[in-house]
KOLVO-968253 format. One record per residue (C-alpha): residue number from 0; y negated, z negated, x. Coordinates in Angstrom, 2 decimals, decimal comma. Layout:
KOLVO-968253
(rec NUM (Y Z X));
...
***
This chain:
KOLVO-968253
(rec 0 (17,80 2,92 -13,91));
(rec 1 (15,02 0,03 -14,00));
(rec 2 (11,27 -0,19 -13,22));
(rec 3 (8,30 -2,33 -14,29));
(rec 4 (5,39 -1,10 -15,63));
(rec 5 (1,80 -2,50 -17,25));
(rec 6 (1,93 -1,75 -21,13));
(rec 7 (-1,83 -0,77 -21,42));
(rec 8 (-1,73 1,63 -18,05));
(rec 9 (1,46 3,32 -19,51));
(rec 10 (-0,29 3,69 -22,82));
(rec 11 (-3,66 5,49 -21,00));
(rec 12 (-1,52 7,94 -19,34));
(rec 13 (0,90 8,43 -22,54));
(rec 14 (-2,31 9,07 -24,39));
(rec 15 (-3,39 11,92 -22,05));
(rec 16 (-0,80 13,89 -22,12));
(rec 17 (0,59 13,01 -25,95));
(rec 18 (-1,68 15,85 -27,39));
(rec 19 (0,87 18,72 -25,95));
(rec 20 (3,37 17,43 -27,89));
(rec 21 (3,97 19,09 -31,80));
(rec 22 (5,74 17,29 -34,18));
(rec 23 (8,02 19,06 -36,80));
(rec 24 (9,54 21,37 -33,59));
(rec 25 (12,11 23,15 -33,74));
(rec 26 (13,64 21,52 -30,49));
(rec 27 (14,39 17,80 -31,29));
(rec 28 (13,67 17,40 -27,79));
(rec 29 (10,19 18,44 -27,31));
(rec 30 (9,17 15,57 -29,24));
(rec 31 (10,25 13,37 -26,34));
(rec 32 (8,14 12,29 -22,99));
(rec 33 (10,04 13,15 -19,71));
(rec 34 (10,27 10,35 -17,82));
(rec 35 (11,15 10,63 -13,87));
(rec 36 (11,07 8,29 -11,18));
(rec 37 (10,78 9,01 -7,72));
(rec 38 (9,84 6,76 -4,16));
(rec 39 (8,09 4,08 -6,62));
(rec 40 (6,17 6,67 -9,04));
(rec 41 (6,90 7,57 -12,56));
(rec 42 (6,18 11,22 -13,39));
(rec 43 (5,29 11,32 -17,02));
(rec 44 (5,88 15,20 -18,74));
(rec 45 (5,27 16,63 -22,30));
(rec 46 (5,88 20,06 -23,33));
(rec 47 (5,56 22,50 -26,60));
(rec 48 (7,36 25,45 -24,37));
(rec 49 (3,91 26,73 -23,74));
(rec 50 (1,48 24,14 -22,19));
(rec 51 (3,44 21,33 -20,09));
(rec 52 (0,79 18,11 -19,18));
(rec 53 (2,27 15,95 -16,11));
(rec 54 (0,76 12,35 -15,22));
(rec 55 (1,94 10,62 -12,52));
(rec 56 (1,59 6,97 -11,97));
(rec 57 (2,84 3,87 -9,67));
(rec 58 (5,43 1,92 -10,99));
(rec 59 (7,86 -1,29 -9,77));
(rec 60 (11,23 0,36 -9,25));
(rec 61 (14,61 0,19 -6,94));
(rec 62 (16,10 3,28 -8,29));
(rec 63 (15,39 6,96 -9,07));
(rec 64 (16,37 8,56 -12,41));
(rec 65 (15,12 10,57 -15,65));
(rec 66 (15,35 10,04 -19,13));
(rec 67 (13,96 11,58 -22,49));
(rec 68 (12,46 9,02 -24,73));
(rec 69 (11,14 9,67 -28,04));
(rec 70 (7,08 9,87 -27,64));
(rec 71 (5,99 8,93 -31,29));
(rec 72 (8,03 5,44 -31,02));
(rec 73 (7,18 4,84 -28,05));
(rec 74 (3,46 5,29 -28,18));
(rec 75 (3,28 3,38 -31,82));
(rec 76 (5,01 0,26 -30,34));
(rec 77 (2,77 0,38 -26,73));
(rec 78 (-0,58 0,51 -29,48));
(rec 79 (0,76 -2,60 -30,85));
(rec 80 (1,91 -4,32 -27,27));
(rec 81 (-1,08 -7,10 -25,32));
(rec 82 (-1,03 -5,90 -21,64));
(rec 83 (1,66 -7,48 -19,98));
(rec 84 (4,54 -5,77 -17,51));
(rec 85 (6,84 -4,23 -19,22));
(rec 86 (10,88 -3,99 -17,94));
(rec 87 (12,09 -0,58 -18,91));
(rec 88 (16,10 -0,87 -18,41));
(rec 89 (18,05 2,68 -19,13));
(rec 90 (21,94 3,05 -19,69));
(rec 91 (24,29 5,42 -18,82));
(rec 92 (24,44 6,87 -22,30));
(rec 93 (20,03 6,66 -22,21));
(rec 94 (20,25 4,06 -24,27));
(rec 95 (16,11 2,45 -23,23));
(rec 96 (16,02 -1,70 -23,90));
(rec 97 (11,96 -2,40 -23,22));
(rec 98 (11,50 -6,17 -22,66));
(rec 99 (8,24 -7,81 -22,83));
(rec 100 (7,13 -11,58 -22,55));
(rec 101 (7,97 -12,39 -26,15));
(rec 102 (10,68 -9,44 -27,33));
(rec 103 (13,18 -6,65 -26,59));
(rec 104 (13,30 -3,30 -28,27));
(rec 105 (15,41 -0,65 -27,88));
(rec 106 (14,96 3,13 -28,72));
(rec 107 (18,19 5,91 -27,56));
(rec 108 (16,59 8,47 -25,14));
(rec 109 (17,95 11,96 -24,52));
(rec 110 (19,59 13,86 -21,69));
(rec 111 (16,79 14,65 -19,73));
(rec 112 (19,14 18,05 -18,42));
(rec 113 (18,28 19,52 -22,00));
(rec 114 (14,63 19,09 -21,42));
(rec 115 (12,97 22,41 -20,71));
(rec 116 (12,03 23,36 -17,10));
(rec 117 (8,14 23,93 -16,64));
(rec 118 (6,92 27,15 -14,93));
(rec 119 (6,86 27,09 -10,96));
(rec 120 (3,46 28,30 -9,09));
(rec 121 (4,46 31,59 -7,57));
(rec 122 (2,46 34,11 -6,43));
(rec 123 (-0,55 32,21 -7,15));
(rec 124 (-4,58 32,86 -6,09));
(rec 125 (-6,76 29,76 -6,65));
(rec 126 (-10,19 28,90 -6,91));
(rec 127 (-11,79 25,29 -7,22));
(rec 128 (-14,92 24,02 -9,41));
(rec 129 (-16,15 20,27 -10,24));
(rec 130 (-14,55 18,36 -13,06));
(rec 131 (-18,56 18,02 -14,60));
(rec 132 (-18,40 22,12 -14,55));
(rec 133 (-15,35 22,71 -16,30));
(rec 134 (-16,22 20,48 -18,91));
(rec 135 (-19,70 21,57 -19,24));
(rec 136 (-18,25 25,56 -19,80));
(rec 137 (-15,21 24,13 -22,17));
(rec 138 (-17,51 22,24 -23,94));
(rec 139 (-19,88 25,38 -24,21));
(rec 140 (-17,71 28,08 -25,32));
(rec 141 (-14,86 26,42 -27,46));
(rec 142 (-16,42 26,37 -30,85));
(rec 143 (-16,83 30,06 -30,69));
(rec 144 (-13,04 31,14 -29,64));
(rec 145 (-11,56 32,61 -33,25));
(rec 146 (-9,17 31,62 -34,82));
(rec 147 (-7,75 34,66 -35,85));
(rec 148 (-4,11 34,96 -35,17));
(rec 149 (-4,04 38,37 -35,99));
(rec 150 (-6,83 39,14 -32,75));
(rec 151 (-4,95 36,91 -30,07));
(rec 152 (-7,48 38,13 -27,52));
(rec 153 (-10,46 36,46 -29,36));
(rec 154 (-7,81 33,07 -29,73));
(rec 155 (-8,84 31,75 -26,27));
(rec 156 (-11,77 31,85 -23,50));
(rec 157 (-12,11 34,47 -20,93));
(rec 158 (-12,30 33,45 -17,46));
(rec 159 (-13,81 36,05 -15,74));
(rec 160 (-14,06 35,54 -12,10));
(rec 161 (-15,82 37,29 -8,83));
(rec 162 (-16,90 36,31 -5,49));
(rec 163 (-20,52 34,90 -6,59));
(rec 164 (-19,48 33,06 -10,16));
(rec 165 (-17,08 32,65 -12,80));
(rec 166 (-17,79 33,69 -15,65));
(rec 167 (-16,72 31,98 -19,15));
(rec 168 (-16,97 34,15 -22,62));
(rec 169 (-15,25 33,45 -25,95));
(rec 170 (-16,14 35,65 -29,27));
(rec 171 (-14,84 35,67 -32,88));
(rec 172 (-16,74 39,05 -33,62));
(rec 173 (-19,63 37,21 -35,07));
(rec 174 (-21,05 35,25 -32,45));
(rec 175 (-20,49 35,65 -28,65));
(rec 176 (-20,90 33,01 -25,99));
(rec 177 (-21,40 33,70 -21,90));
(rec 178 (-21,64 30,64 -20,10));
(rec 179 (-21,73 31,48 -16,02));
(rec 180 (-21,44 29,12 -13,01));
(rec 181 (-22,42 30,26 -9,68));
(rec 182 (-21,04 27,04 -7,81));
(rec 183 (-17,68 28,21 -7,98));
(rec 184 (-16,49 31,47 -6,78));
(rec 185 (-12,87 32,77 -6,18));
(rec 186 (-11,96 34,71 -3,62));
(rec 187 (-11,66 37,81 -5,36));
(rec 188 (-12,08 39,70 -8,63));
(rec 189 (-10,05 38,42 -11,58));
(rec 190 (-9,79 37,53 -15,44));
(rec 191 (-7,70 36,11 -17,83));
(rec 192 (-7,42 34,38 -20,92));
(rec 193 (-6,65 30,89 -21,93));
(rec 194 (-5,46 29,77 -25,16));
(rec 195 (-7,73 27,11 -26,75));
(rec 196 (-5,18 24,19 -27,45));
(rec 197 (-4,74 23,71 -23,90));
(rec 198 (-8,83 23,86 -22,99));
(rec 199 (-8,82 21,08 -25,84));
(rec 200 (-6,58 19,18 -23,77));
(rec 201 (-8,97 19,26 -20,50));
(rec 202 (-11,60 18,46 -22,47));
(rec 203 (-10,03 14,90 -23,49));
(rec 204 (-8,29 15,08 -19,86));
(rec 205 (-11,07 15,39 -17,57));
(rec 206 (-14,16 12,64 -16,34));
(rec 207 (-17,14 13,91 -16,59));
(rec 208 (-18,11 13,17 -12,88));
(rec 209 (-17,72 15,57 -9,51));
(rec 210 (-14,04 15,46 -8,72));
(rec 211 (-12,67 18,76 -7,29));
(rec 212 (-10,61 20,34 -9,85));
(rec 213 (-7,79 22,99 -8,51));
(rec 214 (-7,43 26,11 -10,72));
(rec 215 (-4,57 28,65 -9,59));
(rec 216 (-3,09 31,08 -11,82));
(rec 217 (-0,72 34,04 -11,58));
(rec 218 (-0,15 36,74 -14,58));
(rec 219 (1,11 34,84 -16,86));
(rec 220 (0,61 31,34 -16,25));
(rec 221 (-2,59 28,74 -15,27));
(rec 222 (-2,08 25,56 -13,02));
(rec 223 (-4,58 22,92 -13,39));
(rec 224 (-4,73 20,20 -11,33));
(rec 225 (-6,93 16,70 -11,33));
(rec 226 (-6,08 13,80 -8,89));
(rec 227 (-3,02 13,05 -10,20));
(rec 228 (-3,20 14,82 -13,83));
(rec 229 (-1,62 18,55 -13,99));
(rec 230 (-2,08 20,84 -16,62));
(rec 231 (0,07 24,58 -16,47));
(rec 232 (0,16 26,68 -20,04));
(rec 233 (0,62 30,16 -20,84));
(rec 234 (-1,87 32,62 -20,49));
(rec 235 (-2,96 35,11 -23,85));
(rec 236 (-1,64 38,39 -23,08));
(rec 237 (-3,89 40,84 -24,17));
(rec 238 (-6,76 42,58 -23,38));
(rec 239 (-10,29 40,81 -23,90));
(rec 240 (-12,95 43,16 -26,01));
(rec 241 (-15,94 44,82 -23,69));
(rec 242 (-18,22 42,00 -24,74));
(rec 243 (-20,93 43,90 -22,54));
(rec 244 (-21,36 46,52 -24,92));
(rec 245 (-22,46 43,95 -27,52));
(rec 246 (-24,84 42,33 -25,69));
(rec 247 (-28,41 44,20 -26,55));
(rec 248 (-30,61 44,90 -23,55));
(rec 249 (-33,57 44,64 -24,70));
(rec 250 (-34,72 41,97 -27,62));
(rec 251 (-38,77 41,63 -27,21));
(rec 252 (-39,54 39,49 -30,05));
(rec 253 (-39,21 35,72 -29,28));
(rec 254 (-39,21 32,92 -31,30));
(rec 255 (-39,75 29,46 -29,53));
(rec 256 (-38,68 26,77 -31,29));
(rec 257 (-37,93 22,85 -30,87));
(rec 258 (-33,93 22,79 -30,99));
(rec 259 (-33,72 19,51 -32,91));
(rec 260 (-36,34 20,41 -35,61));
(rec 261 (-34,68 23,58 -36,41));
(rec 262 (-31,46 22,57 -36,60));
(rec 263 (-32,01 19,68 -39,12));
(rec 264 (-33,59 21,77 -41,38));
(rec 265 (-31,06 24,44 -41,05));
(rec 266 (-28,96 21,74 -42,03));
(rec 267 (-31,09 21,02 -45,01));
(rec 268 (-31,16 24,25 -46,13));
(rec 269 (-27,96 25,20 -45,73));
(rec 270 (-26,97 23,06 -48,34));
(rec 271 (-28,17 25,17 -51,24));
(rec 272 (-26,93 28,49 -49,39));
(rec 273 (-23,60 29,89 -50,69));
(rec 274 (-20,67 28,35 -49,41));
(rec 275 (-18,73 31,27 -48,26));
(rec 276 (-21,49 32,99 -46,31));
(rec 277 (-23,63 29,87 -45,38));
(rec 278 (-26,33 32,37 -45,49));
(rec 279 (-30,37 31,37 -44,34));
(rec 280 (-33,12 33,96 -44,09));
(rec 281 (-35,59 34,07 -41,70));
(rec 282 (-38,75 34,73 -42,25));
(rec 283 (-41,29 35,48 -39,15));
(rec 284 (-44,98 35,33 -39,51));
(rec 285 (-47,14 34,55 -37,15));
(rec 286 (-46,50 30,96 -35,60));
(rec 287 (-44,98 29,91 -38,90));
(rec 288 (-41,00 30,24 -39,60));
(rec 289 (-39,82 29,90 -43,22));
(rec 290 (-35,90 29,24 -44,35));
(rec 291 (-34,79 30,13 -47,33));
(rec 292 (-31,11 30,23 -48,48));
(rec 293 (-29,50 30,67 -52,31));
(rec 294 (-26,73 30,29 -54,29));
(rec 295 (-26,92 32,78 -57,43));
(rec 296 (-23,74 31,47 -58,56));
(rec 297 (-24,88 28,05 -58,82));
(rec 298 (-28,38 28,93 -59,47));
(rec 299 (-28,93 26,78 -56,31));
(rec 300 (-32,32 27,70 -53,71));
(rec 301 (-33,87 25,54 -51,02));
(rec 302 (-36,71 26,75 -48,63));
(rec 303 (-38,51 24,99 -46,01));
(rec 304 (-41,28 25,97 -43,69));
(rec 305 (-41,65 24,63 -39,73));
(rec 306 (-43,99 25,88 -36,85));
(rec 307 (-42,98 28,22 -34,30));
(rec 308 (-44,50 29,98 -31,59));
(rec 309 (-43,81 33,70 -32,02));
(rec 310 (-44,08 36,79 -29,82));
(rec 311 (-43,72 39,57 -31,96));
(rec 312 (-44,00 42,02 -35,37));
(rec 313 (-43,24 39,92 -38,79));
(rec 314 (-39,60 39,80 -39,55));
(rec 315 (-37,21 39,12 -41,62));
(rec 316 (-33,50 38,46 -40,66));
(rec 317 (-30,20 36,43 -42,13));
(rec 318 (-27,48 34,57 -40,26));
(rec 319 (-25,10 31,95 -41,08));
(rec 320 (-26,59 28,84 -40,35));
(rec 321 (-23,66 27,14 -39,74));
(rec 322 (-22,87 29,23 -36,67));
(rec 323 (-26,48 28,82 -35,58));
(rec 324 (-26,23 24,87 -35,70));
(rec 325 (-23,19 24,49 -33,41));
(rec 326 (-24,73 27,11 -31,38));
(rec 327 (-27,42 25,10 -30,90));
(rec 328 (-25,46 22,14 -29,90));
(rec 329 (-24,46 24,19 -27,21));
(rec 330 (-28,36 23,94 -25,83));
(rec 331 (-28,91 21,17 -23,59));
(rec 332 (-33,26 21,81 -23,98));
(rec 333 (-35,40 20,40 -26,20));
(rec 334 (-36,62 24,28 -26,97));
(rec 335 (-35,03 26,92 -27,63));
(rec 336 (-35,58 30,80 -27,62));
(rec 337 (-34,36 33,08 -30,73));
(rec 338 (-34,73 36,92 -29,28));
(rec 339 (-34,91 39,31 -31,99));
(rec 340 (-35,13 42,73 -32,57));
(rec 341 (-34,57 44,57 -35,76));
(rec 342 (-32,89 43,03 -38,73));
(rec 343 (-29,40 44,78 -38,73));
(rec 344 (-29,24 43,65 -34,48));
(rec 345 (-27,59 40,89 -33,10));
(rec 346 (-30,02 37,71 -31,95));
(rec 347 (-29,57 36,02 -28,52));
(rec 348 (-30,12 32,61 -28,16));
(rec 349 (-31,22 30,86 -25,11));
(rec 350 (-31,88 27,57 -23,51));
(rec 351 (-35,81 27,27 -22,60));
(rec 352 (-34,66 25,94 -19,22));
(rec 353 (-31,16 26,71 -17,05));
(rec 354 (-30,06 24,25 -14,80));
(rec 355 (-29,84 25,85 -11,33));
(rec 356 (-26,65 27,80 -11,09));
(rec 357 (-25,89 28,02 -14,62));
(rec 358 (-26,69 30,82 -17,35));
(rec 359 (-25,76 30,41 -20,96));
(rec 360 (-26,49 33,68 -23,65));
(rec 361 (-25,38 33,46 -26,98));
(rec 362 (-25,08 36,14 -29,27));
(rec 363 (-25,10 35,87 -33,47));
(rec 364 (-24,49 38,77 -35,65));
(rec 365 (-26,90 39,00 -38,35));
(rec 366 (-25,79 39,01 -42,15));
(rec 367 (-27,30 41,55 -44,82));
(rec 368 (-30,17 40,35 -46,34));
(rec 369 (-30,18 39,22 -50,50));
(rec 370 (-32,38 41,83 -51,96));
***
């Protein structure tokens, strides 16, 4: 088996996929790249038995044929290779020689029989949304998925999808994040919950542009697909917590605040707060909100003052600041709305404006205020 191929375009589709792959597996194997080559294209696959990533891309070749070859060898030497064509030759015994314009290097490959077979698409139902969408509700919900082995239900984001919108949620009993899209539907109701490595992956995978992105899934498995990019990984089996109970109905104070201001000086603050709780306090009073966090240990305080507008009775309330600053980033406005309630209920936070068709709540648990 022989084909030609451009060192910098193999490289860009090794790279895409070479995040599946663990190192230290138990299977030698799984440490290698499938290669396969059929009618002129090279099918690229990595596995870690529970997410498989397949790129496909067009190659010079005479001859079909697989081989396993070693990914971490293979990817360090194409780092260090200028473009040029490369001339992949592969033995009967999968011995690889790679010659390029100035050198030859050969690596031994594996059987490509012993490489594991990736799930088929049976009984499937499918549903399609924009590359730019997925993204945006990865992008939105990740940081809050916990990491909590001992909850695998919380380890991944809930797709939750009906005939108007899909829904995405992901909790770690502290916060909660709901991100909904109403351009895409599916054609009927469904959920199910994917593990976070291989969202990670689509995050790095995808453009952020319009492409149609196909997502099918079946009970236990998810097929992604993107031009010529697929993505299939295991779904979490378990049951997802009734997040709607959690979700307070009615919050009527609001604090308005620019996003930017109060997350730098949560920032600021936060660095005197103690280190295991990251705790800030709140305090409300008319359109002025004060910050205050301490560290009795270290006999360390910081407090800083900023203007709000404020709808609402004084308060005084205490979160971890460090949830509310990536929560933030998860904002696209310049404002942001805080709703509160009493001090021992969860706060929701809100963008000032939605983009049409999209809805983003979060939730944050408060903490028990220092007396």
């Amino acid at each position: 088996m022989k084909f030609i191929v451009s060192s910098s375009s193999l490289l860009k589709h090794l790279q895409q996929i070479s995040g599946v792959i663990n190192t230290n597996t138990v299977l030698p194997i799984l440490e290698d790249f499938l290669f396969e080559i059929e009618d002129k294209k090279l099918n690229i696959v990595a596995t870690d038995l529970e997410t498989v990533m397949r790129v496909q891309m067009e190659v010079e070749s005479k001859a079909n044929g697989r081989v396993c070859i070693p990914a971490k060898i293979l990817l360090d030497s194409l780092k260090n290779i200028a473009d040029q064509p490369l001339t992949f030759n592969i033995d009967k015994n999968y011995g690889v020689e790679i010659t390029s314009d100035n050198g030859k290097y050969k690596v031994m490959g594996e059987n490509p029989d012993n490489f594991p077979k990736e799930p088929t698409a049976d009984d499937t139902t499918g549903f399609k949304m924009s590359s730019t969408g997925l993204l945006t509700a990865i992008n939105k919900t990740l940081f809050a998925v916990s990491g909590d082995d001992l909850r695998p239900a919380m380890t991944g984001v809930f797709f939750e999808l009906s005939k108007d919108s899909v829904q995405f949620v992901a909790t770690d009993a502290h916060r909660l994040v709901r991100y909904k899209r109403t351009d895409a539907k599916a054609t009927q109701n469904a959920s199910f919950i994917v593990p976070k490595k291989p969202l990670n992956l689509l995050k790095n995978a995808l453009p952020d542009n319009d492409d149609p992105i196909t997502i099918s899934f079946n009970n236990n498995h998810l097929f992604v697909e993107h031009g010529s990019t697929q993505l299939i990984c295991r779904l979490i089996d378990a049951r997802f917590p009734d997040y709607k109970v959690v979700i307070p109905a009615d919050n009527p104070y609001r604090l308005t605040v620019n996003k930017y201001d109060f997350q730098n000086a949560l920032r600021r603050v936060n660095v005197f707060s103690n280190k295991s709780t990251n705790q800030v306090a709140l305090n409300i009073t008319g359109n002025e909100l004060q910050m205050a966090a301490q560290d009795i240990d270290f006999s360390f305080e910081g407090n800083e003052r900023m203007s709000c507008e404020y709808k609402g009775e004084d308060i005084q309330i205490a979160f971890n600041a460090k949830f509310l600053i990536e929560m933030l980033n998860a904002a696209d406005t310049d404002d942001v709305y805080l709703e509160l309630s009493t001090p021992s209920k969860a706060g929701l936070i809100k963008p000032s404006e939605q983009a049409p068709g999209e809805d983003l709540l979060m939730l944050v648990m408060p903490l028990m205020l220092n007396s």
